[in-house]
C-alpha positions in Angstrom: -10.5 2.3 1.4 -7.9 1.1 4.2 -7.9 -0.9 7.0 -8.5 2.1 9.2 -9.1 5.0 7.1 -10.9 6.0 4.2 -10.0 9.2 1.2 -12.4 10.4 -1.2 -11.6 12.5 -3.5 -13.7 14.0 -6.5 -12.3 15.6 -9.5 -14.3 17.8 -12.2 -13.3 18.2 -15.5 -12.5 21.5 -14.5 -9.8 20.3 -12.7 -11.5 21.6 -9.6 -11.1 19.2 -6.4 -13.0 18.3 -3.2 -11.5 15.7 -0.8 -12.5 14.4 2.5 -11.6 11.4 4.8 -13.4 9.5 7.6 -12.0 7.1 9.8 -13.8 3.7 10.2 -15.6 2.0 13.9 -13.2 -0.6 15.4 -13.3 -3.9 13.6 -15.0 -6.5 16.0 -13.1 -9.6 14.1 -16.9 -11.6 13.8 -18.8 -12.2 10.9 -20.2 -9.5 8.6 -24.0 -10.8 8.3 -24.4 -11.4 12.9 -22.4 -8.5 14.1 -23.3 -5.7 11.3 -20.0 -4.6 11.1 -20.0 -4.1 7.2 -23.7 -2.9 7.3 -22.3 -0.3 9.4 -19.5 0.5 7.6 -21.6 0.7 4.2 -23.9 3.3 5.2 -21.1 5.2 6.6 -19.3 5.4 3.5 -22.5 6.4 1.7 -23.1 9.0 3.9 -20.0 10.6 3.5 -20.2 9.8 -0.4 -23.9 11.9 -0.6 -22.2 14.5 1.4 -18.7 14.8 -1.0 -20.3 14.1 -4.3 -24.4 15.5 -4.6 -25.4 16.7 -6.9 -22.5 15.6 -9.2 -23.4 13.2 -11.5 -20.1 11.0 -11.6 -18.9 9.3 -15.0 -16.2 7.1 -13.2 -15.5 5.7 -10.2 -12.0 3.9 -9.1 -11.5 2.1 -5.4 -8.4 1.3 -3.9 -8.1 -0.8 -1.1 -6.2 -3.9 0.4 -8.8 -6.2 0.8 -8.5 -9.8 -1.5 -11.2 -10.0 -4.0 -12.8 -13.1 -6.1 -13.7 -13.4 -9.5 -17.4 -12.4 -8.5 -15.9 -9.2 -6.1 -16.6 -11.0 -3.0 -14.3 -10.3 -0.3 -12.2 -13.4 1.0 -9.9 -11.9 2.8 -9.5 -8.8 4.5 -7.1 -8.6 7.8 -7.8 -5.0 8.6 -12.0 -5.0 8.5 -12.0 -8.9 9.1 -16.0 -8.7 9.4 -16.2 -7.7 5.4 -15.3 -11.4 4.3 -18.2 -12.8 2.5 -19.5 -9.4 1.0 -20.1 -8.8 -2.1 -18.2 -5.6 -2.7 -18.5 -4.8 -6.1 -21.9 -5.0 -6.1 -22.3 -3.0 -3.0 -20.5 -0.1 -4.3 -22.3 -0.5 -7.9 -25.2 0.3 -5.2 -23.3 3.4 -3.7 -22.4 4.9 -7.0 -26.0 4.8 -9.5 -25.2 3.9 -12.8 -21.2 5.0 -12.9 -18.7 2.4 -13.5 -17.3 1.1 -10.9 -13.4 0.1 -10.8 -11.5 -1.8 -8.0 -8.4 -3.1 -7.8 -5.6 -3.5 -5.4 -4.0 -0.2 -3.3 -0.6 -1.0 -3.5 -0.7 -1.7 -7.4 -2.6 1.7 -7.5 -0.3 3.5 -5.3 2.6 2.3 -8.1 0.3 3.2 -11.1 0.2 6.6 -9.5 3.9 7.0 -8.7 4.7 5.8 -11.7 2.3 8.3 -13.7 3.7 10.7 -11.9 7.6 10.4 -12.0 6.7 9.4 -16.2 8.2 6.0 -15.6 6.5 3.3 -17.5 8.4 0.6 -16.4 8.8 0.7 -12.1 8.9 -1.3 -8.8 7.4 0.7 -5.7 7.4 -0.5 -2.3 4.6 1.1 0.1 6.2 1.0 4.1 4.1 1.5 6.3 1.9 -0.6 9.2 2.5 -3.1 6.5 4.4 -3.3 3.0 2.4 -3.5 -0.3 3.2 -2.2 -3.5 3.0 -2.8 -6.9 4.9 -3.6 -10.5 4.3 -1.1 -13.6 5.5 -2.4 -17.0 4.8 -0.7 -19.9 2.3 2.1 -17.9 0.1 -1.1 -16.7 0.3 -2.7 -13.4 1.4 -6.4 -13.2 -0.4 -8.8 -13.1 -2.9 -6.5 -14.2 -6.0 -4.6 -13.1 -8.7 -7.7 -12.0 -6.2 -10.4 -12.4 -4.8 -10.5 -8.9 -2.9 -7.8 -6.6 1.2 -7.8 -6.8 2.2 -9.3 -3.2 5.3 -7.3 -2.8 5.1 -7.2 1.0 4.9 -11.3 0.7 8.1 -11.7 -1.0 10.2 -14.2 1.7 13.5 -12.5 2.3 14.5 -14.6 5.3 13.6 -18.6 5.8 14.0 -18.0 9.4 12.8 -14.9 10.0 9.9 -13.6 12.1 6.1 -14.6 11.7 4.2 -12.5 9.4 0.6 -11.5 9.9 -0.4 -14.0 6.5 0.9 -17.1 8.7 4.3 -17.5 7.0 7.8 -16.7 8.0 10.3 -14.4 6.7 7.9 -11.8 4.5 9.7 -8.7 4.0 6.2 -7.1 5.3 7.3 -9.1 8.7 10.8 -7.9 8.8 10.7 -4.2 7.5 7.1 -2.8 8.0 6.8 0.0 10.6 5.8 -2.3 13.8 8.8 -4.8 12.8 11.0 -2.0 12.9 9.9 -0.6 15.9 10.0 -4.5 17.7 13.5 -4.6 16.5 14.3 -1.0 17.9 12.9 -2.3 21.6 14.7 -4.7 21.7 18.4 -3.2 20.7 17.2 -1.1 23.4 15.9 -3.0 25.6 12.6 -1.7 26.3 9.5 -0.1 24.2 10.5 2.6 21.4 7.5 4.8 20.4 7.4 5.7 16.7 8.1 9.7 17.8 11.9 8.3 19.8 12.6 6.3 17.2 12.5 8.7 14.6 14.2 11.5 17.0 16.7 8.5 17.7 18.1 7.7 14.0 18.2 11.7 13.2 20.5 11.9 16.3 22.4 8.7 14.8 22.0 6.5 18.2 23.4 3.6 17.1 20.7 1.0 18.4 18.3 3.0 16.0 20.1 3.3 13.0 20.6 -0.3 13.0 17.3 -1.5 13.8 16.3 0.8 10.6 19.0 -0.6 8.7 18.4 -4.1 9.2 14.3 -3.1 7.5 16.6 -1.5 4.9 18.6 -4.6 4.0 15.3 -6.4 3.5 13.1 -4.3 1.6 16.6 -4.2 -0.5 17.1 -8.1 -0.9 13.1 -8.1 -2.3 13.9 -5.4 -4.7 17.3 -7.2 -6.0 14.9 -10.6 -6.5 12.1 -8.7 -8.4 14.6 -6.7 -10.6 16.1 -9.8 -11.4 12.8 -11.2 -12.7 11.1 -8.2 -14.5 13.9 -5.2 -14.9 11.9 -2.1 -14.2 13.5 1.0 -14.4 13.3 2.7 -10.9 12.3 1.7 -7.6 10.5 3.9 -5.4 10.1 3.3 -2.1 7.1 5.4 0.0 3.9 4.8 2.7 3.8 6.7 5.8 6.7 4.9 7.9 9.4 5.3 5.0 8.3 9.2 4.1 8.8 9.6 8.3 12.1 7.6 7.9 14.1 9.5 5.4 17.3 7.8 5.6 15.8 4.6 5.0 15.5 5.1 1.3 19.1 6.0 1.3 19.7 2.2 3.3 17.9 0.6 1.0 20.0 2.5 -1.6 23.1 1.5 -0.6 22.0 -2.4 0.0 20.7 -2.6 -3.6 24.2 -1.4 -4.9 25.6 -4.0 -2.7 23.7 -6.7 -4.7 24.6 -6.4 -7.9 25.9 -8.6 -9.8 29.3 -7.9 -11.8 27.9 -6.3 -15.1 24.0 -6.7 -14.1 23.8 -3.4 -12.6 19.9 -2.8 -10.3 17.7 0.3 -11.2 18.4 3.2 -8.9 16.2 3.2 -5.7 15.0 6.6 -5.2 12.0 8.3 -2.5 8.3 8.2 -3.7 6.6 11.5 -4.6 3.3 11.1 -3.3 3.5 10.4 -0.1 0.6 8.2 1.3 -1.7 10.0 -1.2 -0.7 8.0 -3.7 -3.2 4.7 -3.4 -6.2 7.3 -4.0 -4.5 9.4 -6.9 -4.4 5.6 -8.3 -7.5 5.2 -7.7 -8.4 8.5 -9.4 -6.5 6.9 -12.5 -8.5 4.2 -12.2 -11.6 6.0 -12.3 -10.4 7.7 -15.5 -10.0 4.6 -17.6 -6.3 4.0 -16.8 -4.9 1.5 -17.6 -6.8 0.8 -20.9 
């Protein structure tokens, strides 16, 4: 469940597979109960849940999604579908779903369960670039800090005191200075008027030099919040995907290069490598999820 999208996907234990995906109304920004904005969004997602998964009976069900969560499952915050704060989601889903269990927990710690499944890497770092940044640490095959203990802010890590305002109110996230839109700002202004996401890409494949450095700057910060969470926890690998970053190839290899740069003399960093999912990665989480992992 995203901001602006949703992905369903069903699996059998046939290993047969139905997906589809819906895009969500607008967000109005007022309360859920007045304007009906999560009513509405409810019974869409049930309708598209009757039409996906009857007459299945399901045995699991895993969510992914980027809102912030309470002990109870209410939603407290939620920038992208502001009207949902207040609801109580688990319980709204338990509603959706009959009797199967029902599992939520963060997208971006997901999305790294799932790369890390899939690249058979118990121990990883991945960082998700896209409208924003999230991610997720894996140690020992289970996300940190673990599955209804709290998300892994990666796209919250401060990699610059003085750097630009980020959507959560503070300055200098690494969400603010490397995310698609901050990459884009920085583009417009090297140029000196507005960069579309389609010029901006053309522009760093043709190596314009007002593009490649706008992306490069994004690249020395998503690298300076990999070199401070290596320090701390040591994973193995570092993958780097979302949308923006799968679009931006030679970003990976910028962040790449950075990390190098930041080693210290016999402390060497984990190599930084592409993600293999692409932005299907949250939901194959999810499917995890849904499947009992992690135990």
């Amino acid at each position: 469940m995203g901001g602006t999208k949703v992905a369903l996907r069903l699996e059998h234990d046939d290993l047969s597979i139905r997906e589809s995906t819906f895009r969500w109304a607008e967000p109005d920004g007022t309360d859920a109960i007045t304007s009906g904005g999560a009513t509405r969004d409810l019974e869409l997602l049930a309708r598209h849940i009757r039409e996906l998964c009857e007459p299945e009976r399901l045995t699991g069900v895993g969510v992914a999604l980027p809102a912030t969560l309470d002990a109870t499952g209410t939603v407290t915050a939620w920038p992208g579908r502001p009207g949902w704060a207040g609801v109580e989601l688990r319980g709204a889903l338990s509603a959706l779903f009959g009797e199967a269990e029902v599992r939520c927990a963060d997208d971006g710690d997901l999305a790294a369960l799932a790369e890390a499944h899939e690249a058979g890497c118990p121990d990883l770092l991945y960082l998700g670039v896209g409208t924003g940044i999230g991610g997720g640490i894996v140690l020992n095959g289970k996300p940190v800090p673990g599955v209804g203990r709290g998300s892994c802010e990666v796209g919250h890590l401060i990699v610059d005191r003085d750097g630009p305002l980020c959507d959560c109110g503070r300055r200098g996230c690494v969400q603010a200075a490397a995310s698609g839109p901050a990459t884009l700002r920085r583009a417009a202004r090297r140029r000196g008027e507005e960069v579309a996401f389609t010029a901006l890409r053309e522009a760093v494949r043709d190596g314009k030099q007002w593009a490649v450095a706008a992306l490069r700057e994004s690249g020395r910060a998503l690298a300076t919040a990999v070199a401070g969470v290596c320090e701390l926890v040591r994973p193995s690998l570092v993958l780097i995907g979302g949308g923006f970053a799968a679009a931006m190839p030679e970003l990976v290899a910028m962040v790449a290069e950075r990390t190098t740069a930041l080693e210290r003399p016999g402390h060497p960093l984990p190599p930084v490598r592409a993600a293999t999912l692409g932005g299907l990665s949250s939901l194959h989480g999810a499917v995890l999820l849904a499947r009992g992992l992690p135990d």
